[in-house]
DRENVEXDREN-284377 format. One line per 10 residues: number of its first residue (from 1); their letters; for each residue x, z, y of C-alpha. Coordinates in steps of 0.05 Angstrom, whole numbers, plus 32768, in hexadecimal, padded with zeros to 4 digits. Layout:
<pts>
NUM> A> X,Z,Y ~ ...
</pts>
This chain:
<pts>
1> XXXXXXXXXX> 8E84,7F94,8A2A ~ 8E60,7F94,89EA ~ 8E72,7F68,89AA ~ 8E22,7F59,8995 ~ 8DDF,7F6D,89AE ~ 8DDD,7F9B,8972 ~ 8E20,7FBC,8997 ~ 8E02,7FCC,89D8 ~ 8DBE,7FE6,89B3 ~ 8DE5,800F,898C
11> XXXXXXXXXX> 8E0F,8032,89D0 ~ 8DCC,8033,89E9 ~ 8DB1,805B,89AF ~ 8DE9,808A,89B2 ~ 8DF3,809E,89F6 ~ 8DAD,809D,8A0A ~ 8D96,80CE,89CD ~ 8DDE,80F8,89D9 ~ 8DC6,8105,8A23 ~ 8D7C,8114,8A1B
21> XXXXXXXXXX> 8D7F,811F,89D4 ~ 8D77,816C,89E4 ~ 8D3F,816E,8A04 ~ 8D1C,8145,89CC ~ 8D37,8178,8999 ~ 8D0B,81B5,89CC ~ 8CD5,817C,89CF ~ 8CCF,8173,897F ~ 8CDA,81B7,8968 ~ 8CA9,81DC,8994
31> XXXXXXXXXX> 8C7C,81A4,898A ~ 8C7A,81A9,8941 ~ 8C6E,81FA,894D ~ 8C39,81EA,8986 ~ 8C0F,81CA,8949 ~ 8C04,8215,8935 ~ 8C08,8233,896E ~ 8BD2,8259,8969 ~ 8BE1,8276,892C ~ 8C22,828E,8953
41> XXXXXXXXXX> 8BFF,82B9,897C ~ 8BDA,82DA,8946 ~ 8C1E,82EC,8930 ~ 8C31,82F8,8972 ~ 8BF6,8328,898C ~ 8BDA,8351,8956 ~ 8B9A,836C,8976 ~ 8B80,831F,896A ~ 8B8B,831F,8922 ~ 8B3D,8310,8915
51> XXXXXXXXXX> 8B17,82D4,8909 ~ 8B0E,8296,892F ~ 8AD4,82A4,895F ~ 8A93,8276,8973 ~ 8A8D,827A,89BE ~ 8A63,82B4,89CC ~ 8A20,82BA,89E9 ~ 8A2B,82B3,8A3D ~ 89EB,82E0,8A4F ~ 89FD,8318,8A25
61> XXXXXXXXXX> 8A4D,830E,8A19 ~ 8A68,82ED,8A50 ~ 8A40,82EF,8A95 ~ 8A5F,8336,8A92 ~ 8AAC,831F,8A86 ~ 8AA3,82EE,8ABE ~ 8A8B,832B,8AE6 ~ 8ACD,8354,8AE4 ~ 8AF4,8313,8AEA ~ 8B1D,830E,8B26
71> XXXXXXXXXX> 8B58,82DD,8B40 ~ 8B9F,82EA,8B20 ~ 8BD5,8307,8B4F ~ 8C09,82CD,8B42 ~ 8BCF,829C,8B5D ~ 8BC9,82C9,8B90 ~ 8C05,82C4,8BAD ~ 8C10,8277,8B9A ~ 8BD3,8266,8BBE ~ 8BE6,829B,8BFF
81> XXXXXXXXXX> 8C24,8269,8C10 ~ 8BEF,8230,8C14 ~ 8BBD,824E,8C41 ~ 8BBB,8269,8C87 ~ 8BBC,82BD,8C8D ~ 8BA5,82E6,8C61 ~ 8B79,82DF,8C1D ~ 8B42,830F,8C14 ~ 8B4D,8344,8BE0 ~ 8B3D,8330,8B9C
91> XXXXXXXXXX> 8AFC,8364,8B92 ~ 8ADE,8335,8BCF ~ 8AE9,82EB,8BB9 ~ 8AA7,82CA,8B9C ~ 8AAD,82AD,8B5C ~ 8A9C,8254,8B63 ~ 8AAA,823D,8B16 ~ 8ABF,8252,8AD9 ~ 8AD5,8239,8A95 ~ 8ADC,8255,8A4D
101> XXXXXXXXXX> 8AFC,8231,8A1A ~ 8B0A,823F,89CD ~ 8B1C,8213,898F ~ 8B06,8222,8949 ~ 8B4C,8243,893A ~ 8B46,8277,8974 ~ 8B2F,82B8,8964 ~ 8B39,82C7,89B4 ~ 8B18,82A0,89EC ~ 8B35,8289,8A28
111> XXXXXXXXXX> 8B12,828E,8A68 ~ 8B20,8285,8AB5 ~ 8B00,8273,8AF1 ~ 8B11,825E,8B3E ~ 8AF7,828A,8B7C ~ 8AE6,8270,8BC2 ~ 8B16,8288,8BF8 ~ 8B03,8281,8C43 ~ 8B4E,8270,8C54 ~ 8B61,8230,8C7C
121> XXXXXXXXXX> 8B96,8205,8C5A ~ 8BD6,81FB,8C7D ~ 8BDB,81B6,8C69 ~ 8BA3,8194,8C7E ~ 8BA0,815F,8C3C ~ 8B9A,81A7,8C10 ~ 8B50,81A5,8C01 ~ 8B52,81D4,8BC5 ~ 8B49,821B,8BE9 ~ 8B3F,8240,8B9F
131> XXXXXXXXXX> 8B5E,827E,8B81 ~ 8B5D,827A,8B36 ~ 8B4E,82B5,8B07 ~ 8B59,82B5,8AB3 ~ 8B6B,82DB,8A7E ~ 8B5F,82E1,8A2E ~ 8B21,830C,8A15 ~ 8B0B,8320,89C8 ~ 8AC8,82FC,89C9 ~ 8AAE,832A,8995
141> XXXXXXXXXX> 8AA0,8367,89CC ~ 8ABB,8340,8A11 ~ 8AF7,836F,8A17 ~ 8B30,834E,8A3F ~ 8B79,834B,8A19 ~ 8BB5,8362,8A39 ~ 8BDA,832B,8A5F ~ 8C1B,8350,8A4C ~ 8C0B,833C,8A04 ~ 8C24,82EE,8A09
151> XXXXXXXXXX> 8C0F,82C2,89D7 ~ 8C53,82A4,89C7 ~ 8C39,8260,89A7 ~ 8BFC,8242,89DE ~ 8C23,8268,8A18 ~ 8C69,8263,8A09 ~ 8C78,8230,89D1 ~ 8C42,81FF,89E8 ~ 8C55,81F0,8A23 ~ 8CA4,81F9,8A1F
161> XXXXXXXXXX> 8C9E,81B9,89EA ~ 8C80,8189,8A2D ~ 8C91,81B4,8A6D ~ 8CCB,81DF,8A5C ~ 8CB9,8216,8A7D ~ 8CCC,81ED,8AC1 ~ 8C99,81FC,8AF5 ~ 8CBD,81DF,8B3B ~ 8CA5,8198,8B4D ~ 8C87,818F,8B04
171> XXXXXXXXXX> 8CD7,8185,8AEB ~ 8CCB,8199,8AA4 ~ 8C92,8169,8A9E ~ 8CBB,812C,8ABD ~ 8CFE,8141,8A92 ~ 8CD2,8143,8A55 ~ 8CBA,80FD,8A6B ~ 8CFD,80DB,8A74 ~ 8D12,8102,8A2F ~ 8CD4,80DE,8A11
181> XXXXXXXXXX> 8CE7,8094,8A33 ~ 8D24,809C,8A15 ~ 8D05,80A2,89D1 ~ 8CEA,806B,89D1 ~ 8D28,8048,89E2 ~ 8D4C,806A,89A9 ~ 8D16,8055,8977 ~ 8D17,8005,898F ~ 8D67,8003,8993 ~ 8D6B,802F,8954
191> XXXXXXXXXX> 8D45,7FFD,8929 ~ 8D6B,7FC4,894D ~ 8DAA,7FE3,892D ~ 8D8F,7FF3,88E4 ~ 8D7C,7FA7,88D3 ~ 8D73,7FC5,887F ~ 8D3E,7FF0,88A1 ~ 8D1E,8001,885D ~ 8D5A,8004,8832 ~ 8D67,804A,8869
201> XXXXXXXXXX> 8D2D,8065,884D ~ 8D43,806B,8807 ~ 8D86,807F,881C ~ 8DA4,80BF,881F ~ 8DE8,80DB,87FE ~ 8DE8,8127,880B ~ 8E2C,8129,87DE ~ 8E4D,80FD,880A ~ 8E81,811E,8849 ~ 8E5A,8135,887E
211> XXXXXXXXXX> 8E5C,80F5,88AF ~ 8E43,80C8,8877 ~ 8E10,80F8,8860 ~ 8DF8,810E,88AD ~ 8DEC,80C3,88BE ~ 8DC4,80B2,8874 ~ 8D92,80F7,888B ~ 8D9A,80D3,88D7 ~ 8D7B,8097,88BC ~ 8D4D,80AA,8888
221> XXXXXXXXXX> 8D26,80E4,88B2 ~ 8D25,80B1,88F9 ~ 8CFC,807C,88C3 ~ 8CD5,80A3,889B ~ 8CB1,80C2,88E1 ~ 8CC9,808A,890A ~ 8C7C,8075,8914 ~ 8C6C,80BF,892A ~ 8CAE,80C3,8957 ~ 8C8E,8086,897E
231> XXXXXXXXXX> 8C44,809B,897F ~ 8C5B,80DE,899A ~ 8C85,80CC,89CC ~ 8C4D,808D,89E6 ~ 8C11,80C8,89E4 ~ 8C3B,80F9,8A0B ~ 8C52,80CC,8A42 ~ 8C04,80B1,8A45 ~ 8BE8,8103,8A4A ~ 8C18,8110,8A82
241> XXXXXXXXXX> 8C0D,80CD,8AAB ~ 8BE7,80E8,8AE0 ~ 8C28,8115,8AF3 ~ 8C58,80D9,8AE8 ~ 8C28,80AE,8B14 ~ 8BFD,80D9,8B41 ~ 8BDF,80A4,8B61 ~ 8B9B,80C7,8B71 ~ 8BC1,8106,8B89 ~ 8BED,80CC,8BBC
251> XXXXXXXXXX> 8BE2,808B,8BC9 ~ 8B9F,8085,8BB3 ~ 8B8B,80C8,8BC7 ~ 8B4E,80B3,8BF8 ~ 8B35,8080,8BBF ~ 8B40,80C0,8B89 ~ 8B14,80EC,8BB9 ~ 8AD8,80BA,8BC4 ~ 8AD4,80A8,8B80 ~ 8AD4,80F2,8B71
261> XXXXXXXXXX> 8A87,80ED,8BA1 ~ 8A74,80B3,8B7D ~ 8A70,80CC,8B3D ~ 8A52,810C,8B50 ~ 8A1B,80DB,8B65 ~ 8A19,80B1,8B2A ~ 8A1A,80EC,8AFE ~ 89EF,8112,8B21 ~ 8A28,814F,8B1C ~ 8A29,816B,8B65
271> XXXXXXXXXX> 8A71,815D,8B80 ~ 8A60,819D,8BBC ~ 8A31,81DF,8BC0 ~ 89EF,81D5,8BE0 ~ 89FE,8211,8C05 ~ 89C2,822B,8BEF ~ 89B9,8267,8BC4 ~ 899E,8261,8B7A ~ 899C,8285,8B3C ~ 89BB,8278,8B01
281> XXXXXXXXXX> 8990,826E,8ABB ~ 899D,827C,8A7D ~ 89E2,8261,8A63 ~ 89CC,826E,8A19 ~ 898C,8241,8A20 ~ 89AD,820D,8A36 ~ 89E7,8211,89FF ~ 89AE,8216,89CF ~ 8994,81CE,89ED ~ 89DC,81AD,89F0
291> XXXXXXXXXX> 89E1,81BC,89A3 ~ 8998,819D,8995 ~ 89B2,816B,89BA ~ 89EF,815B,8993 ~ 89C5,8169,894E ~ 899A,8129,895D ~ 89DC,80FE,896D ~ 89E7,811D,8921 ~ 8A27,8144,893F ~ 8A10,8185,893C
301> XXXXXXXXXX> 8A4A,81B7,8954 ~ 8A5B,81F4,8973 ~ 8A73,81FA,89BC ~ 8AB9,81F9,89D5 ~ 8ABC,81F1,8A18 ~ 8A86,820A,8A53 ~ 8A8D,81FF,8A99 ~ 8A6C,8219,8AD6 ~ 8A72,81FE,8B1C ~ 8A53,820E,8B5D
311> XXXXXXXXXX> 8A41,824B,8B42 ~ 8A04,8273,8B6A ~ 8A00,8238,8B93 ~ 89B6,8207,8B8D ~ 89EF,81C9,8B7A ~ 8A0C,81F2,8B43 ~ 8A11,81D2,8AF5 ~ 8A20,81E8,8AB5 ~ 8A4A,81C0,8A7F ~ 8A44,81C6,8A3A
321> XXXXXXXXXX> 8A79,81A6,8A11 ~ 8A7A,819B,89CB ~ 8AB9,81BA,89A0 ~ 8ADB,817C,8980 ~ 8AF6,8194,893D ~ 8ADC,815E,890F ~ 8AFF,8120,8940 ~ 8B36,810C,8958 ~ 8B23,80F5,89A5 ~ 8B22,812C,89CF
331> XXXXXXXXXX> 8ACB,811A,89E6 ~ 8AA9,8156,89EF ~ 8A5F,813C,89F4 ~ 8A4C,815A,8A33 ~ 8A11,8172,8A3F ~ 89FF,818D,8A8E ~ 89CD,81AF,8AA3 ~ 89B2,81C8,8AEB ~ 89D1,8215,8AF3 ~ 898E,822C,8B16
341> XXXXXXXXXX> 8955,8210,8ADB ~ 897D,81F5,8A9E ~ 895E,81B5,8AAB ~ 898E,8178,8A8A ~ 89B4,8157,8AC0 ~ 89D4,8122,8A8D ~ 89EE,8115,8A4E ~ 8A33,80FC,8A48 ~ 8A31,80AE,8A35 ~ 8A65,8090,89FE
351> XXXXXXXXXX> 8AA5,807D,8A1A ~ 8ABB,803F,8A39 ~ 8AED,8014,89FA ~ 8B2C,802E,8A34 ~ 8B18,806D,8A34 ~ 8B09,8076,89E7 ~ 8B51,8069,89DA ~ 8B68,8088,8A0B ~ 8B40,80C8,89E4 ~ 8B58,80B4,89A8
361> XXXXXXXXXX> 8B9E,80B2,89B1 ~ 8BA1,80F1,89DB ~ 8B79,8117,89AD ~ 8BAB,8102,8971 ~ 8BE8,811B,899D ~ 8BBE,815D,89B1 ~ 8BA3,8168,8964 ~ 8B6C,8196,8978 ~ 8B45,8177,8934 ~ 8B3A,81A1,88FA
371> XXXXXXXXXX> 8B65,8189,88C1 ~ 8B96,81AE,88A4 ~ 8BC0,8184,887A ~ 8BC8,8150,88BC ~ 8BDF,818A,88D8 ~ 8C19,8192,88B3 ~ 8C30,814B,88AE ~ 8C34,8159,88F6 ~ 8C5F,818C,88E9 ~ 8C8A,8165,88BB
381> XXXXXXXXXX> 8C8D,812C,88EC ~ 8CA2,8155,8924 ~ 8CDA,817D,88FD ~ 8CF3,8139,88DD ~ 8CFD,8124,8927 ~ 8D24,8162,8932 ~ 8D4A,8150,88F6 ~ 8D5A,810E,890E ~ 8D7B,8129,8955 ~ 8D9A,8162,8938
391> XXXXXXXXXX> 8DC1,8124,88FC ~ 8DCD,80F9,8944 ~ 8DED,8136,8967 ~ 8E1E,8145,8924 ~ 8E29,80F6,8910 ~ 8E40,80F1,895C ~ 8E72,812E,8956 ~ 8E91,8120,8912 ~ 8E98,80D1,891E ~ 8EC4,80E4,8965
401> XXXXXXXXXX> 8EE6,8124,894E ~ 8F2D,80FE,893A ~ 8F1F,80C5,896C ~ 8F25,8102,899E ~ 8F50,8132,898D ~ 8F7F,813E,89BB ~ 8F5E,8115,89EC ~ 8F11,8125,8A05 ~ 8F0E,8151,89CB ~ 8EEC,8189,89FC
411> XXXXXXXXXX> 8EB8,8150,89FE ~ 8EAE,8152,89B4 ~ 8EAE,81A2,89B7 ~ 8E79,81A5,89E5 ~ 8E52,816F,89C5 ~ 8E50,819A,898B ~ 8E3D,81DF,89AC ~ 8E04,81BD,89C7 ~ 8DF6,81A9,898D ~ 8DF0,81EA,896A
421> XXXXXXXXXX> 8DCE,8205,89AA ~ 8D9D,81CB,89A3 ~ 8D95,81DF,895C ~ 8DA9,8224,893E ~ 8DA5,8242,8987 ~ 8D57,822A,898F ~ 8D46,824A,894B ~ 8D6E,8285,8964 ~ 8D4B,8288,89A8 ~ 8D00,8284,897D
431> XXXXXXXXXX> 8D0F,82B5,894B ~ 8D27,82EE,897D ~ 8CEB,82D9,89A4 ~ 8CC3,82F3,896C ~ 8CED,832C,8959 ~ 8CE6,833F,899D ~ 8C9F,8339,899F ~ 8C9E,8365,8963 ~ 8CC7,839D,8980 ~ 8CBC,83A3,89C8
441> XXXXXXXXXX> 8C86,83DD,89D3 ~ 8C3A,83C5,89DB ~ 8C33,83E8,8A1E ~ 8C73,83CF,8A37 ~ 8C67,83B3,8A83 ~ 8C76,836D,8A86 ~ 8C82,836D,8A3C ~ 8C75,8323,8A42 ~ 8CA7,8310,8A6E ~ 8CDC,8330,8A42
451> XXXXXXXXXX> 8CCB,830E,8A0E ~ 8CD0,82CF,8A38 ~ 8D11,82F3,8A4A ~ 8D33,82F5,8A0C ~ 8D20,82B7,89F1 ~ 8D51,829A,8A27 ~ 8D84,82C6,8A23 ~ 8D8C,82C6,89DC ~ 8D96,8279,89D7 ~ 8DC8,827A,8A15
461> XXXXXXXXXX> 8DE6,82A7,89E9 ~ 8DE9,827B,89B3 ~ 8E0A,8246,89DC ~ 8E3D,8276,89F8 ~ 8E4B,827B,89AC ~ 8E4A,823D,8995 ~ 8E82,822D,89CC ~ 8EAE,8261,89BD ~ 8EA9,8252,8973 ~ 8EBB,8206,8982
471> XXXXXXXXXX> 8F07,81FE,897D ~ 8F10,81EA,8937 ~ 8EDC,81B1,8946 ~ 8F11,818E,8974 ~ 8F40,8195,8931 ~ 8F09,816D,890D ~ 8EF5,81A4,88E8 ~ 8EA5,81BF,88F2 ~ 8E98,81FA,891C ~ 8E88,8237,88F8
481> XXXXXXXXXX> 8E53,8241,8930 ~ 8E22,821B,890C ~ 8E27,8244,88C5 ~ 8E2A,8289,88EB ~ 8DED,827C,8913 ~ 8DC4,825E,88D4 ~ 8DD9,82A7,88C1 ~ 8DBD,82CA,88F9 ~ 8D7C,829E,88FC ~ 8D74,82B2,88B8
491> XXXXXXXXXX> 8D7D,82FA,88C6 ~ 8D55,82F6,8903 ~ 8D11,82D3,88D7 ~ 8D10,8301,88A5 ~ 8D13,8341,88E5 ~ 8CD5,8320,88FC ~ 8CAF,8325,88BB ~ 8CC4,8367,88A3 ~ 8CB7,8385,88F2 ~ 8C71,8363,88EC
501> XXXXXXXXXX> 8C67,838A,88B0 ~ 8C81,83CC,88D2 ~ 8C52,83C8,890C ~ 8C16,83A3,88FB ~ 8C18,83BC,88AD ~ 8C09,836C,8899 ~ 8C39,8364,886B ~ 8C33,8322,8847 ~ 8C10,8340,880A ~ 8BDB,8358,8833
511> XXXXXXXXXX> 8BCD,8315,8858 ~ 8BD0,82EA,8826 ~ 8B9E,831A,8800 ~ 8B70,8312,883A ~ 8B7D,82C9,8841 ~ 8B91,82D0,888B ~ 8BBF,8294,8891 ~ 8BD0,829C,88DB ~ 8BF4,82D1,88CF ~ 8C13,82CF,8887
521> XXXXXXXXXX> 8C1F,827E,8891 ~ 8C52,8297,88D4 ~ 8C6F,82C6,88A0 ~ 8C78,8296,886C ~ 8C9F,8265,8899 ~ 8CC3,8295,88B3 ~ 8CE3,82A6,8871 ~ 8CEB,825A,8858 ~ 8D12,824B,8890 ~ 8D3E,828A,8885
531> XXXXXXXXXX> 8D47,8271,8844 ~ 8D57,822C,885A ~ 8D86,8246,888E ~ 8DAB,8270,8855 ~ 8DAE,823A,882B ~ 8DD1,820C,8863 ~ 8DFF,8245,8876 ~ 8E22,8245,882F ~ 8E1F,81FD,8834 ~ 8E4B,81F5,8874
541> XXXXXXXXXX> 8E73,8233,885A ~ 8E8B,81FF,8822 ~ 8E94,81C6,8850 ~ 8EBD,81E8,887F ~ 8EE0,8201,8845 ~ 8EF4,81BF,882A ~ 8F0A,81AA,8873 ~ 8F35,81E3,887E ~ 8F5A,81CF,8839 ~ 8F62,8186,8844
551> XXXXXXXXXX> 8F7E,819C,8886 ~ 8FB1,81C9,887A ~ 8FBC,8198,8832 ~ 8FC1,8157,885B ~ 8FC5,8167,88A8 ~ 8F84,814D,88BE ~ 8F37,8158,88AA ~ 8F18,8125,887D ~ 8EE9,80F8,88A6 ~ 8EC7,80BC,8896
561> XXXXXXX> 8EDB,8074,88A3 ~ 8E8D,8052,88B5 ~ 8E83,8012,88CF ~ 8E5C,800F,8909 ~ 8E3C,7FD6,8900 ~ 8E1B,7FEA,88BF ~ 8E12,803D,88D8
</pts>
């Protein structure tokens, strides 16, 4: 079938990227945004334009938040299908843990909790009989945010970049897998093809005709980042193994449950209530003793994450985890302490040499560290991949449009409108997100949800564009598709910063006067990537230009003549 083993890796390499290539170029790009995504929803939601928070005092601040807290409708009705009759009105359910969590970027804290229902479970294996309650709160004054206010980059962007917004049967999560399998494939078999691996890397001829020049940017972006491709792709597939292999949830269930009793033993963490009740002391001592705590393991830090379980109950427990800004393993130091005296239940010991990497390398994919320059390399490395699909996608189209024409050239058309959809149409899709968020009205019901809305329209859009624009590509000349939405994205970026101006009044004088880099960093992108997309609209203008002359000069578009074995 194949010539040489370099052949087959390269038909591997091809195919393999061509097919899930698209959902690495979602993966990538709202990965690379997810490393700021919570300076996205400072852009995104106004009213938390302040500064990053400490979590607040839980006797004063929050014992009152958790008081008014009550389980969220759509868990309501999620857990209702689950459960024999009916659940208990909200007002009644008790509350039997909590959480709040913050990082030393969030000026908002998140909080939620889970509330005992006296419901049966239909399926007798079902042991979790819990409604959940959360919701975002300014931790200056405890006031809850509106949950019609989404945060566009940890609620939207986030977790569209490893879930795609694919709730049934965990299907985002397990595309996003395969997408990321395949990766890894494309890295080996694309450095089994490039044997002068280095001389890529010096290598790029912008001048050159598009197919030449495409493959040189192809090449030079996949090994530049090609150690950050891998590393990304290994991490991500390692954070999500417990969905790919649920072993405790099946086979091993029984074995997941008792081991679950054994370490409440060990640890001395009740794994049940008592059924006794007990009162609860005070939270704020015992923070006060986790941090005197970490100050003679000379790690003095703030707190990022408490937990509360078996609340009211004689068994209940109170952790007390460190924030972890100045690492990279995601260890908290837990501290716990016994709900009813603050007595110290136990001090979490250093990890096991398994689970330390496993820490490590989690907490480099997850960057919840506090260093700004790796933060941007992230960037970089993530946008370079998006670079290096977006090349594949065009190198693909313009080596196969005269090998096609006439033939499967529909093929080569819809190859390309993917691409753009994959490309211009995301950038499309992100920017009218934000223009939308700018323009919808603040007490718009389910002003969230439209947002969501729009985002999805606009990029179907975009591919209904890009394949009506698409006949001259099966001529072999480029689709004007690509310049005229490089247009609109640019028109669309520079909306979002002047309506951010209109109805916030932060302009970018004013924020970068007050050093608020949330906000005026958003702002800043926005209008580099306008210019960018400008700049590679009059760019393709002259391209197609120059095609449409040699056609109608010489009867076909110029195309190069590469050899495959040294593409």
């Amino acid at each position: 079938m194949f010539a040489n083993f370099r052949q087959a890796m390269a038909w591997v390499h091809t195919w393999f990227g061509l097919v899930l290539g698209y959902v690495l170029m979602v993966a990538f790009f709202f990965g690379s945004l997810s490393v700021f995504d919570r300076e996205i929803d400072r852009w995104a939601v106004p009213e938390t334009r302040f500064a990053a928070q400490p979590m607040p005092s839980f006797d004063t601040v929050l014992k009152p938040v958790y008081d008014k807290l009550r389980a969220h409708p759509d868990d309501m009705a999620a857990t209702a299908l689950r459960v024999e009759g009916d659940i208990p009105h909200p007002d009644t359910l008790p509350l039997v843990s909590l959480y709040a969590y913050t990082t030393h970027r969030d000026p908002v804290l998140q909080i939620g909790g889970e509330f005992a229902i006296p419901n049966k479970p239909i399926d007798a294996s079902d042991d979790h009989q819990h409604v959940h309650g959360w919701a975002s709160i300014d931790p200056r004054s405890g006031a809850y945010l509106s949950e019609d206010k989404l945060q566009v980059g940890s609620d939207f962007f986030y977790p569209l970049h490893y879930g795609l917004h694919l709730h049934w049967k965990n299907l985002g999560y397990w595309i996003v897998g395969l997408a990321a399998l395949i990766m890894l494939v494309a890295l080996v078999t694309g450095v089994v093809m490039h044997r002068k691996l280095f001389k890529e890397l010096f290598t790029f001829r912008p001048h050159k005709r598009t197919q030449r020049s495409v493959l040189d940017l192809h090449n030079l972006t996949g090994v530049v980042a090609l150690p950050f491709h891998f590393f990304f792709a290994f991490t991500g597939l390692l954070i999500f193994a417990g969905i790919y292999f649920p072993l405790s949830q099946t086979a091993l269930e029984p074995l997941a449950k008792q081991h679950e009793v054994l370490q409440a033993e060990r640890t001395g963490l009740p794994h049940e209530p008592a059924g006794i009740a007990a009162p609860l002391a005070s939270v704020d001592a015992m923070v006060a003793e986790a941090k005197r705590r970490w100050a003679a393991r000379d790690m003095p830090g703030e707190v990022g994450y408490l937990y509360m379980d078996h609340l009211g109950d004689a068994n209940g427990y109170v952790s007390i985890f460190r924030a972890g800004s100045d690492q990279v393993a995601l260890v908290g130091q837990g501290v716990h302490f016994k709900a009813s005296n603050g007595g110290v239940l136990r001090e979490d010991p250093p990890l096991t040499p398994v689970f330390a990497v496993n820490e490590f390398l989690t907490g480099l994919h997850l960057q919840h560290f506090r260093h700004w320059l790796l933060r941007w390399l992230y960037v970089f490395g993530g946008l370079a991949g998006c670079v290096c699909i977006a090349t594949g996608f065009v190198f693909f189209v313009e080596k196969r449009k005269r090998q096609m024409a006439g033939q499967s050239a529909m093929l080569v058309r819809w190859v390309d409108a993917l691409a753009v959809t994959a490309v211009t149409g995301m950038l499309l899709a992100t920017a009218t997100m934000l223009v939308a968020n700018r323009l919808l009205p603040e007490d718009m019901v389910g002003r969230g949800v439209w947002q969501e809305r729009l985002f999805w329209y606009s990029w179907l859009a975009a591919l209904a564009h890009a394949a009506s624009r698409s006949a001259p590509v099966a001529r072999g000349l480029m689709s004007p598709a690509w310049r005229e939405q490089c247009w609109a994205y640019a028109a669309l970026a520079v909306a979002a910063v002047l309506l951010n101006w209109l109805t916030t009044g932060d302009h970018l004088g004013k924020t970068l006067a007050a050093s608020y880099w949330p906000v005026a960093g958003v702002d800043i992108c926005l209008l580099l990537s306008a210019a960018v997309a400008v700049r590679s609209a009059r760019l393709l203008r002259v391209r197609e230009g120059v095609r449409a002359q040699a056609l109608a000069t010489t009867g076909h578009a110029p195309l190069d003549a590469l050899e495959p074995a040294r593409g």
